[in-house]
Kinemage of the C-alpha trace (Angstrom):
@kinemage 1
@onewidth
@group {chain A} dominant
@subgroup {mainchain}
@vectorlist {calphas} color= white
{ca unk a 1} P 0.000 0.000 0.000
{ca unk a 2} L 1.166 3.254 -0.846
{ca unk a 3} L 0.841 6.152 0.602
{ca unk a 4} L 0.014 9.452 -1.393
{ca unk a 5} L 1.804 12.887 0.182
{ca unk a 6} L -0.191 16.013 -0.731
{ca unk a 7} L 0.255 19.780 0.028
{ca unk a 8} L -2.325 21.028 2.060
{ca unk a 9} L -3.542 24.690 2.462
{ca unk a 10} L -1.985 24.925 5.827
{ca unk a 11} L 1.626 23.607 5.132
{ca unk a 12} L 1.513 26.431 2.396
{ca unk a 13} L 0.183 28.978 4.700
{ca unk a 14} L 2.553 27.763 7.577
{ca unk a 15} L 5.427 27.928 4.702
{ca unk a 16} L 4.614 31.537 3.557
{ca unk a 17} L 3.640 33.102 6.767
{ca unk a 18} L 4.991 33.679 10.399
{ca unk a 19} L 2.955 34.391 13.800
{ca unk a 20} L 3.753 37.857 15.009
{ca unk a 21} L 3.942 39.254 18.434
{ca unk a 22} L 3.539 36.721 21.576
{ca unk a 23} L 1.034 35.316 24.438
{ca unk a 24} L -1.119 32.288 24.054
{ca unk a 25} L -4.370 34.710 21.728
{ca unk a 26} L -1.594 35.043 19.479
{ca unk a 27} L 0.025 31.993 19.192
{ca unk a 28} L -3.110 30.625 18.759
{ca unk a 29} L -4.547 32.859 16.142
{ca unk a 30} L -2.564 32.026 13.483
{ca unk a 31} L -2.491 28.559 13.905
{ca unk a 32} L -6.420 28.710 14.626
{ca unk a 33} L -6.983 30.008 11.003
{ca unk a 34} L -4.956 26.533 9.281
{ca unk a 35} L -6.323 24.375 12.260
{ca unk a 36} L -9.437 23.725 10.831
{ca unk a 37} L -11.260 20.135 10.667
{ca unk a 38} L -11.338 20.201 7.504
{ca unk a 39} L -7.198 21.027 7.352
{ca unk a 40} L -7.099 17.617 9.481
{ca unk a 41} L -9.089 15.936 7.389
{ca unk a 42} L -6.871 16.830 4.779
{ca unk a 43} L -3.258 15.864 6.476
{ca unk a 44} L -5.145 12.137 7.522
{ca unk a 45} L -6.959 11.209 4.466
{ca unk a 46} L -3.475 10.244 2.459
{ca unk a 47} L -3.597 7.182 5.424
{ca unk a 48} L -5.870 5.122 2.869
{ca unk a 49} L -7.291 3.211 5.705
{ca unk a 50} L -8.037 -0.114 5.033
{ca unk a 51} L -11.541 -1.024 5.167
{ca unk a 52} L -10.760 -4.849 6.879
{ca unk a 53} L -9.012 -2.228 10.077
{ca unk a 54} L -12.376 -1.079 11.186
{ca unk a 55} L -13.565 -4.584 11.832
{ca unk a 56} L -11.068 -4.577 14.723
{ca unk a 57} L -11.989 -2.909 18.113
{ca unk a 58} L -10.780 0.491 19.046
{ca unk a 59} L -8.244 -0.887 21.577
{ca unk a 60} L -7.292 -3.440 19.044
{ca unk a 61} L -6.374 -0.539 16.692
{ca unk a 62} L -5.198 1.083 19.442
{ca unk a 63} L -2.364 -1.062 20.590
{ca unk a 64} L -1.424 -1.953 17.297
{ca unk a 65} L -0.679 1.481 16.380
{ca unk a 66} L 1.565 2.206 19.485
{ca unk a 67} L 2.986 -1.192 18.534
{ca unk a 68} L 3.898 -0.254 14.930
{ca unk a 69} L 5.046 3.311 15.772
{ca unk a 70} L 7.780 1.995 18.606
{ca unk a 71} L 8.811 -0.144 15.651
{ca unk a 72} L 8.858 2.891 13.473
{ca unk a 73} L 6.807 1.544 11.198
{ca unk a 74} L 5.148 4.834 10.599
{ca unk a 75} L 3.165 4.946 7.476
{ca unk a 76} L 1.305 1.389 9.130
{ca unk a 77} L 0.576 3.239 12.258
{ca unk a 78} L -0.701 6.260 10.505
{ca unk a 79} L -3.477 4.256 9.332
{ca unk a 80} L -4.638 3.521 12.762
{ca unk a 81} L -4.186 6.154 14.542
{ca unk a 82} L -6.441 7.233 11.705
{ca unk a 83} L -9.078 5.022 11.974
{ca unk a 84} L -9.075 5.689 15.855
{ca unk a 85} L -9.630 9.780 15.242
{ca unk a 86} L -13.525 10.627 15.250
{ca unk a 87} L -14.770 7.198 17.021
{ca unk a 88} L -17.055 7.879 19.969
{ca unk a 89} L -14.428 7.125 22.593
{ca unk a 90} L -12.956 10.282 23.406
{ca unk a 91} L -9.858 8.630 25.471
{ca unk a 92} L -9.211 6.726 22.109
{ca unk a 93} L -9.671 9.652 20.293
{ca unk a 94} L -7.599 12.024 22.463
{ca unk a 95} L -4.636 9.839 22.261
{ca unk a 96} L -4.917 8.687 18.975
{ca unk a 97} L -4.862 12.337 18.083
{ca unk a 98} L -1.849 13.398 20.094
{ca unk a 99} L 0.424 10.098 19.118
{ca unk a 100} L -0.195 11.036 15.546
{ca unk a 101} L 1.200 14.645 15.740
{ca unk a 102} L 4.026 13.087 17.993
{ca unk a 103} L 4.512 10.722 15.503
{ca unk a 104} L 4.340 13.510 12.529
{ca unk a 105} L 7.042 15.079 14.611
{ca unk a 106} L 9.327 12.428 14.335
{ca unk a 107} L 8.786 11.219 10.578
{ca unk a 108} L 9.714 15.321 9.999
{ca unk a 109} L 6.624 15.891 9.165
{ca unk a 110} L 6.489 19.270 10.520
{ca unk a 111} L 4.006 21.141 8.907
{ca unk a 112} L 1.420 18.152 9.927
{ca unk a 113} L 2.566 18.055 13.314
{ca unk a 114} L 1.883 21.537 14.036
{ca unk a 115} L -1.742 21.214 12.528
{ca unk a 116} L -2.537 17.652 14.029
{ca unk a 117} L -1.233 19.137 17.605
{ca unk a 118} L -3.134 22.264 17.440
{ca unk a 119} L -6.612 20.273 16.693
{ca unk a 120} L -5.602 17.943 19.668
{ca unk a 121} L -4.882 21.146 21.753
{ca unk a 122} L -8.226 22.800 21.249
{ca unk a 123} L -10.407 19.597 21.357
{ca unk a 124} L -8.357 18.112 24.910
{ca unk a 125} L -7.584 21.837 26.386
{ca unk a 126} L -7.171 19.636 29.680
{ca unk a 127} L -5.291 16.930 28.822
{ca unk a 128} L -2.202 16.297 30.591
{ca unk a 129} L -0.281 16.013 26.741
{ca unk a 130} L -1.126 19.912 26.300
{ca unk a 131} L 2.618 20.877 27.492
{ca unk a 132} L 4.331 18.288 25.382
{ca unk a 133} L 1.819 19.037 21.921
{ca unk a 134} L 3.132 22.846 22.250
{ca unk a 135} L 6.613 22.152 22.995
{ca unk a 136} L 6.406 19.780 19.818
{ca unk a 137} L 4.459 22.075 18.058
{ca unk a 138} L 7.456 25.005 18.753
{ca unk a 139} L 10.186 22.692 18.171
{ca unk a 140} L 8.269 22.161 14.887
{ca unk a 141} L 8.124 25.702 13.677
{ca unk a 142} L 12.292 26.036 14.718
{ca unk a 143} L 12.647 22.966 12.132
{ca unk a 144} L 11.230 25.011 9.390
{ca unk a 145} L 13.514 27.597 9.954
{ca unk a 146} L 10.492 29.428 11.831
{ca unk a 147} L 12.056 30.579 14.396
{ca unk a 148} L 10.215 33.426 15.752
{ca unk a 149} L 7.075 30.795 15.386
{ca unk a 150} L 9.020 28.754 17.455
{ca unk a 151} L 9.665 31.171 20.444
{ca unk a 152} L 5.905 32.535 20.177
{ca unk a 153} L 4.849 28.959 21.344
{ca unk a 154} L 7.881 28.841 23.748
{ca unk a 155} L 7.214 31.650 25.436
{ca unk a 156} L 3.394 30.757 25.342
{ca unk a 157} L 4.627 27.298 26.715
{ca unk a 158} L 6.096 28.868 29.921
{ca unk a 159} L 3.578 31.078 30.350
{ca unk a 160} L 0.385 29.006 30.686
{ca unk a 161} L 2.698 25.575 32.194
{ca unk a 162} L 5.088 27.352 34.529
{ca unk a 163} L 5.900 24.446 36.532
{ca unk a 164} L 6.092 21.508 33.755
{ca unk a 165} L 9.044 19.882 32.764
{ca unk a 166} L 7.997 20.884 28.860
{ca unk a 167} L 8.475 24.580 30.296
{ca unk a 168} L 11.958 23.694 31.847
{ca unk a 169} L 12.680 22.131 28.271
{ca unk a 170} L 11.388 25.419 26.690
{ca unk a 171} L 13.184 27.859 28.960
{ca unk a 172} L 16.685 26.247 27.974
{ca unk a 173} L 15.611 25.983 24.130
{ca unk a 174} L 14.822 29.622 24.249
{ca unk a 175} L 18.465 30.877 25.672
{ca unk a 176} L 20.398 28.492 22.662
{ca unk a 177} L 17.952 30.516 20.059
């Protein structure tokens, strides 16, 4: 199975764009106007999930992503993390969503990381992965040579999670910028 890569409106907005002054409204802002559903929809879609995955359970799919991604068998796990986004569990959903913006993260997938994290931000704004999805999402923008992106989300980072260890991580990033 192959998987198709296409250019969605966000990676060309975040590629032709950069956020401008600081605080969480702004950070936000920017990335609320590419962070659409439909955006997400976009980034997942090139998954091609099989149809025979959603005759296994949600935990099924669950455990074989995780299982596939440790292996780095990314493009496999994409699918079901895929399959797991929108389902009526919101615990499935809520991970599934943050694992596959990690995930993005690490196949350099920036662009899709940033978009995938910012959904999962404003869907789970009290989930306990909210630190880690904006450091990702800032380490993201410094890998597209975004860097004032990248210390807008920072900075936003420290502000809102003070005491975190993504804030610690943030706070040293900032003074090698």
């Amino acid at each position: 199975t192959t998987t198709t890569t296409t250019t969605t409106t966000a990676e060309q907005e975040l590629s032709s764009e950069k956020i401008e002054g600081s605080g969480e409204q702004e950070a936000n802002s920017k990335v609320e106007e590419i962070s659409t559903q439909e955006e997400v929809e976009k980034i997942t879609e090139t998954a091609e999930v099989p149809i025979d995955l959603n005759k296994l359970s949600i935990d099924e799919r669950y455990k074989t992503a995780k299982k596939l991604e440790h292996e780095k068998k990314y493009d496999e796990a994409e699918k079901y993390y895929v399959s797991i986004i929108g389902t009526p569990s919101k615990w499935y959903d809520e991970r599934a969503r943050f694992f596959l913006g990690s995930m993005y993260y690490n196949m350099e997938k920036f662009k899709d990381a940033i978009v995938v994290l910012q959904d999962f931000v404003e869907k789970y704004p009290n989930s306990k992965n909210v630190p880690s999805s904006i450091l990702t999402q800032a380490e993201s923008f410094i890998s597209l040579n975004q860097i004032k992106n990248g210390e807008i989300f920072f900075k936003d980072l420290i502000t809102r999670f003070p005491k975190t260890k993504e804030a610690e991580k943030a706070k040293t990033r900032l003074k090698k910028i």
